[in-house]
C-alpha positions, 0 to 999 in steps of 0.5 A: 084466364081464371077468375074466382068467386069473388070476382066474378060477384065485383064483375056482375055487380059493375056489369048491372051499375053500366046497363042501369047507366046505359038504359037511362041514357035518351036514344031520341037525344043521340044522333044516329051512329050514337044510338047504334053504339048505345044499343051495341053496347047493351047488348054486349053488356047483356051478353057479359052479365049472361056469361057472368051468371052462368060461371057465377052459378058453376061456382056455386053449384061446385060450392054446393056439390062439396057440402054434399060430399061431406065439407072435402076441400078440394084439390090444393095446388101446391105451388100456391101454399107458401107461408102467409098464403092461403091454398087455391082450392079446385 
């Protein structure tokens, strides 16, 4: 599955609010398997936010490479361009 730009931006930004609400969570207050699952989870979320940032940083590092070419876009799919639509650039 393919995202853009602009997801992946939404995708980080809930990924950063859920381990803020993670951490602030008492581990002291949850019984045992309670806190393995909140640890489990933090570390899943930190591996998302890592996997996340790295696409994030392709995108921008593409974005970038474009500008330095001389503003080309990049390849259209045509399938995509239908009246009232925008093309898909790759």
């Amino acid at each position: 599955m393919s995202y853009n730009y602009k997801d992946l931006n939404y995708r980080r930004e809930a990924l950063d609010i859920y381990e803020k609400h993670l951490c602030c969570i008492d581990i002291n207050e949850c019984d045992d398997d309670e806190a393995e699952e909140l640890q489990d989870d933090i570390l899943y979320t930190g591996r998302l936010k890592a996997l996340t940032n790295r696409l994030i940083e392709k995108w921008e590092g593409h974005l970038m490479s474009e500008r330095l070419v001389g503003n080309r876009p990049g390849r259209i799919e045509p399938r995509a361009v239908k009246r009232g639509q925008k093309p898909i650039l790759y």
